[in-house]
N, C-alpha and C positions, 0 to 999 in steps of 0.2 A: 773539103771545106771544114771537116771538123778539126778541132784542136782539144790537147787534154787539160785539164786542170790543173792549175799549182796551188798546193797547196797554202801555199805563204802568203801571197799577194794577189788578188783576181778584180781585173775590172768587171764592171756592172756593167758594161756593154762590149760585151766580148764579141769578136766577129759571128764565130756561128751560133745562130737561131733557130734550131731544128729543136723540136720535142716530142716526143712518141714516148707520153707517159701512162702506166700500167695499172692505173686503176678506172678505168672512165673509158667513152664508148666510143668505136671502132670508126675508120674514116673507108667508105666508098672509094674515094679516091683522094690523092693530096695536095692540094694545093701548097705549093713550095716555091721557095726563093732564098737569096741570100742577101745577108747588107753589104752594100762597099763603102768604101770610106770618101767621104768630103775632104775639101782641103783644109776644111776646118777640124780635122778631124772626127766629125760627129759622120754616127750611122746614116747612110740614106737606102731605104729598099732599092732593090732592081727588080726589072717585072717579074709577074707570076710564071712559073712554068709547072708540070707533072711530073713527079719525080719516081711514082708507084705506084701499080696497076690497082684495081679497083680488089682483084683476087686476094693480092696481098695485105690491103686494110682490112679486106672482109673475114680476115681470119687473126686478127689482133686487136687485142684491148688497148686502149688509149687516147687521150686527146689529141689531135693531130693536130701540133702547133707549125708553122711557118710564117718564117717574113712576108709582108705583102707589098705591091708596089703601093707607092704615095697616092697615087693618082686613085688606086684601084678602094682606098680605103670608104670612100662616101656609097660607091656602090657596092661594098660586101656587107656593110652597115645596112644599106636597103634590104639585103637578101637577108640578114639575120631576123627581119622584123616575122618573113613567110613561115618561119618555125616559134616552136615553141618547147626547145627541152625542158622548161623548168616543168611543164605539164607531164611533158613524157615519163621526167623521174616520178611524180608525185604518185601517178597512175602506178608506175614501177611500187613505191612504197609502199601501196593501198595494197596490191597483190599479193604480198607478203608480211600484211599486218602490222606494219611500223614504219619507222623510217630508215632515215639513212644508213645507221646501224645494221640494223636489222636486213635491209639490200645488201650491202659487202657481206655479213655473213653467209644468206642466201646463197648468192654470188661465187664467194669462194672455197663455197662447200659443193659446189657443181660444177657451171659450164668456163667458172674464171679460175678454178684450179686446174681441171685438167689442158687449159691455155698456157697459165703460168707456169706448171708444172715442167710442160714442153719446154717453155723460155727459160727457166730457170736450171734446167737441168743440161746436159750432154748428147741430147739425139740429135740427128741430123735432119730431124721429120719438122723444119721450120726453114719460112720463107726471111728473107734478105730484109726485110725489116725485123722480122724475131730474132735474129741474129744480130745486129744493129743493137737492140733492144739488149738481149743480153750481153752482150760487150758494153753496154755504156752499166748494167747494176754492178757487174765484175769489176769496174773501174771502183766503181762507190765501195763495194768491198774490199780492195784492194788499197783502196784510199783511210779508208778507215784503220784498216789494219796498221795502216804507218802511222800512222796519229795515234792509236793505242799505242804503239811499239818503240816510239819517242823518247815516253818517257820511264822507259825500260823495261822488263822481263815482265809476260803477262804471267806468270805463273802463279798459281796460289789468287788472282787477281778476279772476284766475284764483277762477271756484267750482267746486266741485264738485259737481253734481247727482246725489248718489246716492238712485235710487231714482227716474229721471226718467219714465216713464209714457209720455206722448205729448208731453212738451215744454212741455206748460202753464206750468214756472218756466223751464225754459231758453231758450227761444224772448226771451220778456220779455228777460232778463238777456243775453241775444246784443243786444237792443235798443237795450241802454242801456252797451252798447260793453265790457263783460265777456269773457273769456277762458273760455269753458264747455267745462268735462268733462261728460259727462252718461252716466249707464249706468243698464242697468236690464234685469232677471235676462231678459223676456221679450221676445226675438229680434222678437215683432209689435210689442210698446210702438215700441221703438227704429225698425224700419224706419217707422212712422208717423210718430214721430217727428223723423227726419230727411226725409220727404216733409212735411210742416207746416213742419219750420223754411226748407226750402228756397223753399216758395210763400210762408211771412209774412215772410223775408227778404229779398224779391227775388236768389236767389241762383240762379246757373246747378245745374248736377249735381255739378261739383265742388267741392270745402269751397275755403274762400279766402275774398275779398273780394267781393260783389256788386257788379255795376259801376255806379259810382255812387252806390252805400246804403252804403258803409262799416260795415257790417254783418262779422263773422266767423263764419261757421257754425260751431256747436258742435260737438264733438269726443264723438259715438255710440257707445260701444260696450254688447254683452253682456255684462253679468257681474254678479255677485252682492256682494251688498257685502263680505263676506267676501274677495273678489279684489283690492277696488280696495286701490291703491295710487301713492303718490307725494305731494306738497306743494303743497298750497293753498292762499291767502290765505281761504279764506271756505269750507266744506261742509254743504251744505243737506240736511238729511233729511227729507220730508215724508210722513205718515201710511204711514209701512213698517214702525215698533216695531210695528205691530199684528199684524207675522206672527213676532214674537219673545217668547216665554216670558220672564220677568225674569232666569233665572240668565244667558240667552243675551244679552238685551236687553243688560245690565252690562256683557259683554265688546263688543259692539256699539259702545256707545255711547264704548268707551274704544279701540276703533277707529278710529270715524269722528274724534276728537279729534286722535288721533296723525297725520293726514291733515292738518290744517288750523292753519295760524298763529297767526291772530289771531281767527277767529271760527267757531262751529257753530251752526246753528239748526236745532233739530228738531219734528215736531209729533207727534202720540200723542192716541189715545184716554184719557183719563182715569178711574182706577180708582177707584169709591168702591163703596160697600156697595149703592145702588140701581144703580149703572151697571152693575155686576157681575152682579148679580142679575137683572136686566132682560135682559142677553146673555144670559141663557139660554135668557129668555124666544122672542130670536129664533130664538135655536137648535131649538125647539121646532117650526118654520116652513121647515122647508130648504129649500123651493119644489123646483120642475121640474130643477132646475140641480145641479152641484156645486159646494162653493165652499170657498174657504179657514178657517182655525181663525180665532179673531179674539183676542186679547191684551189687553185694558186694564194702564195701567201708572199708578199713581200719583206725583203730580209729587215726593214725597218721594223715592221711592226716582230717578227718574231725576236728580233735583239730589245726589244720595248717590254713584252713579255718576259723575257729574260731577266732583265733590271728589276723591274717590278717585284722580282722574287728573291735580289741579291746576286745577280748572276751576271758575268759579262763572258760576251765572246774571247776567245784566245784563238782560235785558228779559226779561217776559212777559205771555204775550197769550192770549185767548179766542176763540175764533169759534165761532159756534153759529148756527144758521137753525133750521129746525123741525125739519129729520131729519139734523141733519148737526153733530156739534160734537167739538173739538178743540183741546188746550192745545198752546201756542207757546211756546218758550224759545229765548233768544239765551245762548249760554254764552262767556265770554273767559277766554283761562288768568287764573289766581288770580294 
């Protein structure tokens, strides 16, 4: 059921509705479906079914979104009332002395990097949804990489990786002869990070030239987006709005703008009435683990943000696999 994204044109209600997104807490098991189509064209759910064992959520991060049947909506709404995540994170914040922030740090300096790390990287030591998982960010990297590469030769070409993880976009973009800043809030993300791009670069220990590979190692540091600062030709933000509320998101996104000259690309879980509703569902599922709040942002208000600052979208794009999906905007000042 899943289908890839086009970059050029993408409807707002694209058949598959599957999300397995990677910063938010773990589903028990999944309640899953698909939409089929009316003659009217519009989405109609089909019932519920289990699409993945309880083993296999209990060892990944994410909100486990799925379609639900029509009928089935007034009673998964009654069952949302029996929990309370917003308690749970609050609890989670208080343990760690701040907030949300300060959770994904926690987070990704522990038990959600050495998750990620597994997903993000090449071993085989992951289940059929972490594999899912990373096959739909690979897309997103992949996807990006044509939309930089568009508008021609990244060479000489300064981006900025806010929000870089393990290197998955920056590595690439060191590749194809780019000037990379790369940061990213968790001290493990980055040291991995710079261990990866030093063995995919052919690069000795210190930053420079590899000898021979014309390659430039990326420019690593700690810090939160809220710190970065300076001018970019190109700032890339990939799936990090998810740890930002929308009043915060707004100032965010009229941040990362002020950073970058001529282009911003960011990706986001997408807010609609069942994706929304569906988070809850995973919420219902925290698994063994602790994990972060999770955000949906609807692409209205992030292009409203965008405006606000002089900005309009120029491209947008889709990527979805079966547990993994996420809207893509290339924005250039107005």
């Amino acid at each position: 059921m899943a289908c890839s994204a086009s970059l050029s044109s993408v409807s707002s209600s694209s058949s598959p509705i599957w999300l397995k997104h990677h910063h938010s807490a773990s589903g028990a098991a999944a309640l899953s479906s698909c939409l089929i189509r009316t003659p009217s064209g519009k989405p109609r759910p089909r019932a519920l079914s289990v699409r993945a064992s309880a083993a296999e959520f209990s060892s990944v991060d994410g909100a486990t979104i799925a379609a639900i049947g029509g009928g089935s909506v007034a009673a998964l709404a009654a069952v949302l009332t029996l929990t309370d995540p917003d308690r749970r994170r609050k609890l989670q914040a208080e343990e760690v002395g701040g907030g949300d922030k300060e959770v994904v740090r926690e987070y990704f300096n522990s038990t959600g990097f050495q998750r990620w790390k597994k997903i993000y990287g090449e071993t085989d030591d992951v289940n059929r949804v972490q594999l899912d998982i990373r096959l739909g960010h690979s897309k997103t990297v992949e996807n990006v990489l044509k939309m930089l590469k568009e508008d021609g030769t990244l060479q000489g070409v300064t981006v900025c990786d806010a929000g870089c993880g393990t290197g998955s976009l920056s590595i690439p973009l060191a590749k194809e002869g780019a000037v990379v800043f790369a940061s990213d809030i968790s001290a493990a993300m980055v040291s991995e990070a710079q261990q990866q791009a030093k063995e995919q670069l052919g690069l000795g220990t210190g930053e420079g030239n590899g000898t021979g590979t014309g390659n430039v190692m990326p420019k690593f540091e700690v810090k939160d987006l809220e710190s970065l600062n300076g001018k970019y030709d190109t700032v890339v933000c990939l799936d990090v709005l998810i740890h930002y509320p929308q009043n915060k998101a707004d100032g965010m996104i009229a941040h990362l703008a002020s950073l970058a000259e001529n282009r911003l690309i960011l990706s986001f879980a997408p807010k609609t009435f069942y994706y929304n509703l569906l988070k809850r569902v995973g919420e219902l599922f925290p698994g063994p683990s602790k994990a972060t709040r999770a955000y949906l942002h609807a692409e209205a208000d992030v292009e409203r943000a965008l405006r606000k600052v002089g900005w309009k979208i120029r491209k947008r794009g889709l990527i979805t696999t079966q547990f993994y999906f996420a809207r893509l905007v290339e924005a250039v000042p107005a």
